[in-house]
N, CA, C and O atoms as a Tinker XYZ file with bonds, in Angstrom:
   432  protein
     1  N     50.075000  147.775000   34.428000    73     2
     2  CA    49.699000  146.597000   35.168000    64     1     3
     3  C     50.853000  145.592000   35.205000    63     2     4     5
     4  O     51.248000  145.128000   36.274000    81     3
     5  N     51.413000  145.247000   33.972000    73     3     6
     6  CA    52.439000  144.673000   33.960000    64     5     7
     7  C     53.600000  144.834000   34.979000    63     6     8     9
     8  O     54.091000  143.990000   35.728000    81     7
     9  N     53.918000  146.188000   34.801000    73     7    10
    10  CA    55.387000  146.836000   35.658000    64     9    11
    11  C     55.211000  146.417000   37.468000    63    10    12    13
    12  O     56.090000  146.047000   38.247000    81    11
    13  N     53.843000  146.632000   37.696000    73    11    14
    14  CA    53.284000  146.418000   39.037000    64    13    15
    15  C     53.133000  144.755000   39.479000    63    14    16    17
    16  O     53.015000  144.269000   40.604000    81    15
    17  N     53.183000  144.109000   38.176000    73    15    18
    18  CA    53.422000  142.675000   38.870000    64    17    19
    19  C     54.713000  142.185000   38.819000    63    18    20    21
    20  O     55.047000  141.396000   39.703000    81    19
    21  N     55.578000  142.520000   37.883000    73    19    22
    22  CA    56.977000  142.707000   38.070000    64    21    23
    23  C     57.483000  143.207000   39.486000    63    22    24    25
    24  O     58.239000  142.503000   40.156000    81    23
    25  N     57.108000  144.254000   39.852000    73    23    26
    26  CA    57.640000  144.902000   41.080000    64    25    27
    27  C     57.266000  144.073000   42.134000    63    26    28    29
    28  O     58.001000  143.928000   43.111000    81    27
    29  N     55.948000  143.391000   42.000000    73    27    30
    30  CA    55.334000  142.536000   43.386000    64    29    31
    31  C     55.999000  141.368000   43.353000    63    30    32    33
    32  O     56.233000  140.827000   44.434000    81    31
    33  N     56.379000  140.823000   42.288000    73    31    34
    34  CA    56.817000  139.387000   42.057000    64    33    35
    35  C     58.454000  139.462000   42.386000    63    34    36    37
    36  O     59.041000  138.548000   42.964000    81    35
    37  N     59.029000  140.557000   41.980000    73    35    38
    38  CA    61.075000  140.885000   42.874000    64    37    39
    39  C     60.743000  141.169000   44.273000    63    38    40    41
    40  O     61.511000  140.701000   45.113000    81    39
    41  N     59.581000  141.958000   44.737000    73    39    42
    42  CA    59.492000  142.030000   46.207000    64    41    43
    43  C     59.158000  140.943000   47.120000    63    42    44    45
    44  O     59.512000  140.868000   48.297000    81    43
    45  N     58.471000  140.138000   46.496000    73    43    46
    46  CA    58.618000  138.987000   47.199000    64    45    47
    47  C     59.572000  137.646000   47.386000    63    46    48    49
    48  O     59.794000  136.985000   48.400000    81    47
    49  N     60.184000  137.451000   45.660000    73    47    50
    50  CA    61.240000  137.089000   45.731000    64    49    51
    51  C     62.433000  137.975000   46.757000    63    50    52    53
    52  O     63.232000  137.308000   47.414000    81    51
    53  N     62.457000  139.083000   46.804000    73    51    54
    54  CA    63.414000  139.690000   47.947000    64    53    55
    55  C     63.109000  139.043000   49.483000    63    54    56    57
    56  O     63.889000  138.351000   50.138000    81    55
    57  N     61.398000  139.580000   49.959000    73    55    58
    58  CA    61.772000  138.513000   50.970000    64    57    59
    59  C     61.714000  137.470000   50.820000    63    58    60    61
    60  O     62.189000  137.209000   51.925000    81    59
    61  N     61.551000  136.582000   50.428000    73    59    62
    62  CA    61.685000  134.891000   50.222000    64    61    63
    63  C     62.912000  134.986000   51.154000    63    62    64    65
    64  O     63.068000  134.823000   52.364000    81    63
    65  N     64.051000  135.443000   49.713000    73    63    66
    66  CA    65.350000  135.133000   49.968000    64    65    67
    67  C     66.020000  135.460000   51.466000    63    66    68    69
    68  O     66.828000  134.732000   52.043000    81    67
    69  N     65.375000  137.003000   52.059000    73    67    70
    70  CA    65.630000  137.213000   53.238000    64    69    71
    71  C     65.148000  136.872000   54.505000    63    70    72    73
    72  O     65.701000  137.020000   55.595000    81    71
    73  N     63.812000  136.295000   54.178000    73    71    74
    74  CA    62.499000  135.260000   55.252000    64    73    75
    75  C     63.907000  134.073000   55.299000    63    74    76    77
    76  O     64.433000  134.017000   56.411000    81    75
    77  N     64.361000  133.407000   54.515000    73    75    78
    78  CA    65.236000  132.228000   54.044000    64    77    79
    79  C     66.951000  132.722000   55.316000    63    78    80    81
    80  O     67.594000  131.771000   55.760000    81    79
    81  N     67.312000  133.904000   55.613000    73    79    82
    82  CA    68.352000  133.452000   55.921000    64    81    83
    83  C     68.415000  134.463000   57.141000    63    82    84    85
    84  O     69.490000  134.557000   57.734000    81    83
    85  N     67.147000  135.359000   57.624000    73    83    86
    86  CA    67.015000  136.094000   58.679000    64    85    87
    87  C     66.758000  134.751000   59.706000    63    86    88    89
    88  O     66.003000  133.799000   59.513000    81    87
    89  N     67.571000  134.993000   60.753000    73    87    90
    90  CA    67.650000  134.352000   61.809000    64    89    91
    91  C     67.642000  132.945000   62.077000    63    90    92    93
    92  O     67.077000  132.486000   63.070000    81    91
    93  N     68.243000  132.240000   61.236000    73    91    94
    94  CA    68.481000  131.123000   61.080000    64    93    95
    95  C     70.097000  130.750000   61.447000    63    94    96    97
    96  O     71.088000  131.448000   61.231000    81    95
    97  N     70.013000  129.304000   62.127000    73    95    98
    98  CA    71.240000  128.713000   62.185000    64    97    99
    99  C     71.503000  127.851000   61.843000    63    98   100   101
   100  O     71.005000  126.945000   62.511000    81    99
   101  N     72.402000  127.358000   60.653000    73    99   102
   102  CA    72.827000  126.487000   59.751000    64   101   103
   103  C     72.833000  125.024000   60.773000    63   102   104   105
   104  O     72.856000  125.137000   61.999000    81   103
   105  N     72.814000  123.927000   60.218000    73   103   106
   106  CA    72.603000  122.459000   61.408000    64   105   107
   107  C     74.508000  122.529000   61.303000    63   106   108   109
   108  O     75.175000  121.986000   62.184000    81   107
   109  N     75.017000  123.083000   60.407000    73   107   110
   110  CA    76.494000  122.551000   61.347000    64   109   111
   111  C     76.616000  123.830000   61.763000    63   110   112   113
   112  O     77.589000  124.471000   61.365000    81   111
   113  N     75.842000  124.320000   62.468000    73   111   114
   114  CA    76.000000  125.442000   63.544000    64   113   115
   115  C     76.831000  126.490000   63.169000    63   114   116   117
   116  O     77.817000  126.773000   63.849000    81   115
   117  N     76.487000  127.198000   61.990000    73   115   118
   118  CA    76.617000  128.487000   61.332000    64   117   119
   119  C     75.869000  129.271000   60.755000    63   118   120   121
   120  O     74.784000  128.847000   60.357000    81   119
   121  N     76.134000  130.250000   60.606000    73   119   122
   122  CA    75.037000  131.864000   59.798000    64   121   123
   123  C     76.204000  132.453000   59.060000    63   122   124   125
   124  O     77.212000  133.098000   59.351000    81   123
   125  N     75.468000  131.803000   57.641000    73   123   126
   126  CA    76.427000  132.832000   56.512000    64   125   127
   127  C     77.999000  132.398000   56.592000    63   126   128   129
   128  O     78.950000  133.180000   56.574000    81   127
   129  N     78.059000  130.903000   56.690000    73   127   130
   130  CA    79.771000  131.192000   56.775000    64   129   131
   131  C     80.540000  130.616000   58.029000    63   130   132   133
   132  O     81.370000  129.718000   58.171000    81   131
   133  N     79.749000  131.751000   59.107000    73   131   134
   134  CA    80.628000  131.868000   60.258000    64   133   135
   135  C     80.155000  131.442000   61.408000    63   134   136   137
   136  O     79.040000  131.808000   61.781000    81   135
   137  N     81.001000  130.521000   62.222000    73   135   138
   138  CA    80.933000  129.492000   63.460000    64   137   139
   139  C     80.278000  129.979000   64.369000    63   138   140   141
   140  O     80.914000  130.971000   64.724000    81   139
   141  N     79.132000  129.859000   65.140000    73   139   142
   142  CA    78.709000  130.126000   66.074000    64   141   143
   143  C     79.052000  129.033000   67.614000    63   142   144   145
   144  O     78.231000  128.379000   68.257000    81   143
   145  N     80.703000  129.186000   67.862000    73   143   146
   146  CA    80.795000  128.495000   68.649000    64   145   147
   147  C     82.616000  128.916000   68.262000    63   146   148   149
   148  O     83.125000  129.119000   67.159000    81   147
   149  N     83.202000  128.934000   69.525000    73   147   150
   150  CA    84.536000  128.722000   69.490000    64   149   151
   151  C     84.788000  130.300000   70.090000    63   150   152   153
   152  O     84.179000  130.757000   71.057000    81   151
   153  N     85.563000  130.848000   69.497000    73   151   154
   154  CA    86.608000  131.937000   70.293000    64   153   155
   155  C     85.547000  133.809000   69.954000    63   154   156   157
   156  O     86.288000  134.451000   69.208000    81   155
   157  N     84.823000  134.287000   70.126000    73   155   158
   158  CA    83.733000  135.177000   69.988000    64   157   159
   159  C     84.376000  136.522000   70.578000    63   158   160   161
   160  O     84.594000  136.709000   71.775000    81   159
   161  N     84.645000  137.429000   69.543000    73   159   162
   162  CA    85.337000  139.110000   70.314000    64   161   163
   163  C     84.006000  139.913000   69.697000    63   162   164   165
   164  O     83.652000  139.823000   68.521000    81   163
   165  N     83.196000  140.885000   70.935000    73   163   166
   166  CA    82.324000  141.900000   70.776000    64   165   167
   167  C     82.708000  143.210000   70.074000    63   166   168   169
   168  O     83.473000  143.921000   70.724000    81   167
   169  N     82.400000  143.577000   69.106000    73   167   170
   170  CA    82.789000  144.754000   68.401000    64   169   171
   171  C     81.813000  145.633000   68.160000    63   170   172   173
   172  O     80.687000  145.216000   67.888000    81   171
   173  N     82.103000  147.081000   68.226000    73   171   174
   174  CA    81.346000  148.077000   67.721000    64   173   175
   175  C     81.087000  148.376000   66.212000    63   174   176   177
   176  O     80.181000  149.161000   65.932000    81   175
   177  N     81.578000  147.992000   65.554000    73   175   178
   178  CA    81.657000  148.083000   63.831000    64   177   179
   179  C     82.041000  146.882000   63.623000    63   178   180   181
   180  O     82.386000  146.049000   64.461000    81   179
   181  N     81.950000  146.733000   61.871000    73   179   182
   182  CA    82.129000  145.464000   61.034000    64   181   183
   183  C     81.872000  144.090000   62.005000    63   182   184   185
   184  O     82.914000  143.452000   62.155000    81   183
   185  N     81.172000  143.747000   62.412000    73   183   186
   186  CA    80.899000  142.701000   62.818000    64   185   187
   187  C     80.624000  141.396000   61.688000    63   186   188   189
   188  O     80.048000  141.450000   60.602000    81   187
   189  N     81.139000  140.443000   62.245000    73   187   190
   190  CA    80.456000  139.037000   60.960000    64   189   191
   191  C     78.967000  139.295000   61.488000    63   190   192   193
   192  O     78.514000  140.126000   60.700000    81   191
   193  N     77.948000  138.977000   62.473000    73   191   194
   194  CA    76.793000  138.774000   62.928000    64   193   195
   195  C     76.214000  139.679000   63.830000    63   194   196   197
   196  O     76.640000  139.720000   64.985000    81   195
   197  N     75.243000  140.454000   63.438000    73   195   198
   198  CA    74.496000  140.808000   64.813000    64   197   199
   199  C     73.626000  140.521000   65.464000    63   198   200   201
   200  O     72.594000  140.133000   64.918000    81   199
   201  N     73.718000  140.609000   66.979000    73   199   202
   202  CA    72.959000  139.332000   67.447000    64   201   203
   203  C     72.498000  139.897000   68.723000    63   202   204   205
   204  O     73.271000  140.398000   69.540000    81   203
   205  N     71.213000  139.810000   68.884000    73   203   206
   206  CA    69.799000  140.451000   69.519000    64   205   207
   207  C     70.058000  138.966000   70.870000    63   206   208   209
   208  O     70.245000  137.768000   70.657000    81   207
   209  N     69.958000  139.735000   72.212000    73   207   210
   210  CA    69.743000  138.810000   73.460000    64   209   211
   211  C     68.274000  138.699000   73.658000    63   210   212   213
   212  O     67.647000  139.757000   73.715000    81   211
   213  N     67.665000  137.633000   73.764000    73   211   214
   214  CA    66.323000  138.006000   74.358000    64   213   215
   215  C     65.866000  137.004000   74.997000    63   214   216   217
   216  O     66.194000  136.013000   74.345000    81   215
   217  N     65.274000  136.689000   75.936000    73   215   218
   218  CA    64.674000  135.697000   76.923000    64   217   219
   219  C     63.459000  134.709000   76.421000    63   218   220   221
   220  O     62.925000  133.835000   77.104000    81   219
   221  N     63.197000  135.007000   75.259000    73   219   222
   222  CA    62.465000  133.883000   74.679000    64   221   223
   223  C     62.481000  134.144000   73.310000    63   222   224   225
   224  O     62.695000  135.166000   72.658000    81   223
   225  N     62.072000  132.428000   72.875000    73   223   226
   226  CA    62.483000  132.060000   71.230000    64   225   227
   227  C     63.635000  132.364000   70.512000    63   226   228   229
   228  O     63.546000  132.690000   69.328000    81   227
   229  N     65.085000  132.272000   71.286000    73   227   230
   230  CA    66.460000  132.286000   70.177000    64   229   231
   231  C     66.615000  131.507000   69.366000    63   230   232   233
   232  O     65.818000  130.578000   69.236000    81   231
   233  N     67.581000  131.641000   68.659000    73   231   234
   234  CA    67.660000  130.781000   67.260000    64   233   235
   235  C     68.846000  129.773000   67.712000    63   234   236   237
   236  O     69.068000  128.663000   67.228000    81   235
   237  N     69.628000  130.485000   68.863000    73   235   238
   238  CA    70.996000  129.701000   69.536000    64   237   239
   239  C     70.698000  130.134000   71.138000    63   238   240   241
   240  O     70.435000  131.299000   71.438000    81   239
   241  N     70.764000  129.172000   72.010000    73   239   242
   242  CA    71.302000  129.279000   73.496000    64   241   243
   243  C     72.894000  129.320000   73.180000    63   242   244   245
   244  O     73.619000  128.920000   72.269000    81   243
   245  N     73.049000  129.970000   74.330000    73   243   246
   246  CA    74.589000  130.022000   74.389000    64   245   247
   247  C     75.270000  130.138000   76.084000    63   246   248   249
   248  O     74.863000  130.802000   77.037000    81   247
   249  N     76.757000  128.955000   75.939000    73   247   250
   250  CA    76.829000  129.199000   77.296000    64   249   251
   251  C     78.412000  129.714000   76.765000    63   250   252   253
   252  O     79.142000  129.253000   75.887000    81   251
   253  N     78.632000  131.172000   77.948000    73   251   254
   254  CA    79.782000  131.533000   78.213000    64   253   255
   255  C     80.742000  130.258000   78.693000    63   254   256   257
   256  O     80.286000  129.781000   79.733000    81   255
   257  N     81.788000  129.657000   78.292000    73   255   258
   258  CA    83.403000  129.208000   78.842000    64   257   259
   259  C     84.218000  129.667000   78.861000    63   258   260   261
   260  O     84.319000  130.610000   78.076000    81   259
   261  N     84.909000  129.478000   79.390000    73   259   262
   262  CA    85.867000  129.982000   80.124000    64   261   263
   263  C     87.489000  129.083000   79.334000    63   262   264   265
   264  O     88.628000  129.533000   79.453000    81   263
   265  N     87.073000  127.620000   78.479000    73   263   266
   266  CA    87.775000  126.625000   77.586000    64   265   267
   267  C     86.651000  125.996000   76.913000    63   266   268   269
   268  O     85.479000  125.960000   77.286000    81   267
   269  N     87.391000  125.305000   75.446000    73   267   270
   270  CA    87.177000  124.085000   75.417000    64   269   271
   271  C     85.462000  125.090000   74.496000    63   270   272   273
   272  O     84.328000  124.635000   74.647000    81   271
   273  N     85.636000  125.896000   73.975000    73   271   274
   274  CA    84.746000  126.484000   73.142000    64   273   275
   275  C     83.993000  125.832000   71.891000    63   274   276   277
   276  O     83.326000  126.434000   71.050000    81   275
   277  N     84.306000  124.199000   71.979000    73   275   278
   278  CA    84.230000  123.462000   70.895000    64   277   279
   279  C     82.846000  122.852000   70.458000    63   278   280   281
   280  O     82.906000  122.339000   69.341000    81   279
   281  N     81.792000  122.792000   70.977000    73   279   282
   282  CA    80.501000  122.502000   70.570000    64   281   283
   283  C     79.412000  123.495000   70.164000    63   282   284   285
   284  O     79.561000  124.343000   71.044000    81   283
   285  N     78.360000  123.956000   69.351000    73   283   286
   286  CA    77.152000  124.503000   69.275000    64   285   287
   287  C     77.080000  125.063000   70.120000    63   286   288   289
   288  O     76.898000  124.465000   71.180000    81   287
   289  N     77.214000  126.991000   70.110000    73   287   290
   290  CA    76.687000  127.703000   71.322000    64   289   291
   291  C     77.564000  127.531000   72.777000    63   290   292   293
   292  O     76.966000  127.879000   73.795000    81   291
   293  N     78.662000  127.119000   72.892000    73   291   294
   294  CA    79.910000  127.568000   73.370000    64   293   295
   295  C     80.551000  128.402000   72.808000    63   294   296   297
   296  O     80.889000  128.327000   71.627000    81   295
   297  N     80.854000  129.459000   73.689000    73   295   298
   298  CA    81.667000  130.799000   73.354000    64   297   299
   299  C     82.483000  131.097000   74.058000    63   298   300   301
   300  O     82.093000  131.109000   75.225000    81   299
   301  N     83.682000  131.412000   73.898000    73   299   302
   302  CA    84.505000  131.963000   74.686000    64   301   303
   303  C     84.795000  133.600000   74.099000    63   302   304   305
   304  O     85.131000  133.980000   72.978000    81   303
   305  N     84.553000  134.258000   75.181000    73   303   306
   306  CA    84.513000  135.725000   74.833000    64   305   307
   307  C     86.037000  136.095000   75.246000    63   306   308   309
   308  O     86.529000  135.877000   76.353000    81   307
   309  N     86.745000  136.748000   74.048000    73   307   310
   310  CA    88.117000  136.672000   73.582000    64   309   311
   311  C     88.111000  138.886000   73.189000    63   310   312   313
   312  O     87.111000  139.416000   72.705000    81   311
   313  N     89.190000  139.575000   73.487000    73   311   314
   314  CA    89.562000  140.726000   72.748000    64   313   315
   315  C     90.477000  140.283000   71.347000    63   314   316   317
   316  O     90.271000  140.926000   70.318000    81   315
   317  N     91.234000  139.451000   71.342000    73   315   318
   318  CA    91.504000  139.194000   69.970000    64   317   319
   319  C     91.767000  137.624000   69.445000    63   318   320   321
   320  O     91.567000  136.504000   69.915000    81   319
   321  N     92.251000  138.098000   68.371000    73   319   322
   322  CA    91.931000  136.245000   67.273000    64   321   323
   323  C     90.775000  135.596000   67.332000    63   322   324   325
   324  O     90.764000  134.413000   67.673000    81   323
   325  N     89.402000  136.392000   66.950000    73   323   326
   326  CA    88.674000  135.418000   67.365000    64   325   327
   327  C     88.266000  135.130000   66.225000    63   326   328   329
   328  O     88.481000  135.877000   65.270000    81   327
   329  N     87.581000  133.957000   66.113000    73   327   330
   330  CA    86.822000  133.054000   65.090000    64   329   331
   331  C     85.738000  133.998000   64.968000    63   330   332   333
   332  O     86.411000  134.515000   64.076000    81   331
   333  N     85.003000  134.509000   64.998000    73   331   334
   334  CA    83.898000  135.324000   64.863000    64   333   335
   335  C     83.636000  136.436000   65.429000    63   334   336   337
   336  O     83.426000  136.348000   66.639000    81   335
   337  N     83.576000  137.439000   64.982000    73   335   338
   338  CA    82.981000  138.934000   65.871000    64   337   339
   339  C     81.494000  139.364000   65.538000    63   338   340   341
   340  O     80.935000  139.439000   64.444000    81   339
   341  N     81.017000  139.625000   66.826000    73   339   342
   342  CA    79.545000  139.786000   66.742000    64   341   343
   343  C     79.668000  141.237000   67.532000    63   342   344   345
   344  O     80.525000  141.606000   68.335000    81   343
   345  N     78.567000  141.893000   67.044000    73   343   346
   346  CA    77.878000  143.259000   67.996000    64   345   347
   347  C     76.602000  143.020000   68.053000    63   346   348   349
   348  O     75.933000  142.687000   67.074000    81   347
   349  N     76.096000  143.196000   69.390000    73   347   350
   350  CA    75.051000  143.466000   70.048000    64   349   351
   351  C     73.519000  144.510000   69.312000    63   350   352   353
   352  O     73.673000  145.716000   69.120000    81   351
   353  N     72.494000  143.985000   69.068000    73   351   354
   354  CA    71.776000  145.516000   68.436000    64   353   355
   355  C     70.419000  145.275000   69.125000    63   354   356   357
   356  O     69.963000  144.132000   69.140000    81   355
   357  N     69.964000  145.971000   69.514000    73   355   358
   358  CA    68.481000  145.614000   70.183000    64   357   359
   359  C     67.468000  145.707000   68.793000    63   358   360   361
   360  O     66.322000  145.897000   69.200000    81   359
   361  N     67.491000  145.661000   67.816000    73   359   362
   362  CA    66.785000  145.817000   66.240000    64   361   363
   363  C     67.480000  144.888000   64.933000    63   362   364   365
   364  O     68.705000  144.911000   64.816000    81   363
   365  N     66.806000  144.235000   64.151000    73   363   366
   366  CA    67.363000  143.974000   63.263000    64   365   367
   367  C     68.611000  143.096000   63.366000    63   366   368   369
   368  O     69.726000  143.313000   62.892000    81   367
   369  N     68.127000  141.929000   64.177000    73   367   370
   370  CA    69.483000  141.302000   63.958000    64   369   371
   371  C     69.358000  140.021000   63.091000    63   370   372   373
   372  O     68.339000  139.417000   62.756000    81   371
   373  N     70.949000  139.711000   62.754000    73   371   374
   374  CA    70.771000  138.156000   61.648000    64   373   375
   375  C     70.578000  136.864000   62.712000    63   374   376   377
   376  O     70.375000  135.733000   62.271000    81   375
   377  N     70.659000  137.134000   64.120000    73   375   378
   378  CA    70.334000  135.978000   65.270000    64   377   379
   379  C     69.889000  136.194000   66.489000    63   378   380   381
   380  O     70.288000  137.259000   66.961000    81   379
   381  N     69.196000  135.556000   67.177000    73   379   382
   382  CA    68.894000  135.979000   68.630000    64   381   383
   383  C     69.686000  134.934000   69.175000    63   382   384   385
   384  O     70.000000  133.839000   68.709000    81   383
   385  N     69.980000  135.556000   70.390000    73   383   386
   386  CA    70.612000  134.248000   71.371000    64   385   387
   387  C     69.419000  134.361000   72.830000    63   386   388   389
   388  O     68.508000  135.142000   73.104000    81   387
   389  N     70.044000  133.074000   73.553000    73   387   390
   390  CA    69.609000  133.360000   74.867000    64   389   391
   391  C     70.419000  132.355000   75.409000    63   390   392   393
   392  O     70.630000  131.186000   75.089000    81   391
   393  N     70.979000  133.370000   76.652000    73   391   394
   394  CA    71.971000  132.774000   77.933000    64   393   395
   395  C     71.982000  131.343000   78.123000    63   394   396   397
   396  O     70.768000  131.184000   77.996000    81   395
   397  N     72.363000  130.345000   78.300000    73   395   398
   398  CA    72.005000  129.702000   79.240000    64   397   399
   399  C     73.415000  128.979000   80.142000    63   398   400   401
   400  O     74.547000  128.939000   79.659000    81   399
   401  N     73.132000  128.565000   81.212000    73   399   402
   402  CA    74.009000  128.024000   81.687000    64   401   403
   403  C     74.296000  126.216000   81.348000    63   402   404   405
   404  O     75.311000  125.642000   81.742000    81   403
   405  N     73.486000  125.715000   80.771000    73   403   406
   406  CA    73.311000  123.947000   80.189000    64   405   407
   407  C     72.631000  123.817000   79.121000    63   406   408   409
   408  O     71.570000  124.380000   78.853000    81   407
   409  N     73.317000  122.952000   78.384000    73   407   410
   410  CA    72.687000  122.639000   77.410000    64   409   411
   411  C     72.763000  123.948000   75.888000    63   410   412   413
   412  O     71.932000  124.262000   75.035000    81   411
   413  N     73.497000  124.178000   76.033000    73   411   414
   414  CA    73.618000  125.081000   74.587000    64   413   415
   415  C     73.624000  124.455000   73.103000    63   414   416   417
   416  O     73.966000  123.321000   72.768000    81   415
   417  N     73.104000  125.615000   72.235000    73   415   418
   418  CA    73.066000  124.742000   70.593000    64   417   419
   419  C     71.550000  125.405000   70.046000    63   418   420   421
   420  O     70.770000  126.238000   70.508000    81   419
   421  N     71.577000  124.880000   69.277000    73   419   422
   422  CA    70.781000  124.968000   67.988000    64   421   423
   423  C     69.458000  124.701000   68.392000    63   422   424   425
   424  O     69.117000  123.540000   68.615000    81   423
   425  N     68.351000  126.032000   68.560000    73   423   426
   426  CA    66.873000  125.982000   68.962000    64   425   427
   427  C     65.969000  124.734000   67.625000    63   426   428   429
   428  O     65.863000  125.374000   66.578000    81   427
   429  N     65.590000  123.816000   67.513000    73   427   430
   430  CA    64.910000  123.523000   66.501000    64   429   431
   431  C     63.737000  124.133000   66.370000    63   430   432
   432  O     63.020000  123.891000   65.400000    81   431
């Protein structure tokens, strides 16, 4: 009986900790570290973030630029030096985004 409340009591402490940092975006507009905003290269492996598109409830809007990548959810999509690399996963990601053309940043 004991061992079984041990096991229930780390499993929930497990998700706590992962309820706590699945899909969340930090208020100075980061996950884990890394900037969600500024210079963004798409990668197939090692990514800092993976990040699920979907048309309702993101955790970040985001607008593609073209410059000037400097606020919440501005991205400039870059092949190298970038401040952050993300891959795409339709499952299991640490963020959702959704497009937008105005107004990008941080869903409250």
């Amino acid at each position: 009986m004991r061992t079984r409340s041990l096991l229930l009591a780390g499993t929930l402490a497990l998700f706590a900790i992962s309820a706590a940092h699945a899909g969340k975006v930090g208020s100075n507009c980061t996950y884990k570290g890394k900037k969600l905003y500024g210079k963004i290269q798409v990668v197939n492996s090692f990514p800092d973030i993976k990040v699920q598109v979907v048309n309702s409830f993101p955790d970040l809007k985001v607008q593609v630029v073209n410059s000037f990548p400097d606020k919440c959810g501005k991205w400039q999509m870059v092949n190298s030096f970038p401040n952050t690399k993300i891959q795409f996963v339709n499952s299991f990601p640490d963020i959702k985004i959704q497009y937008v053309t105005s107004f990008p940043g941080r869903v409250k």
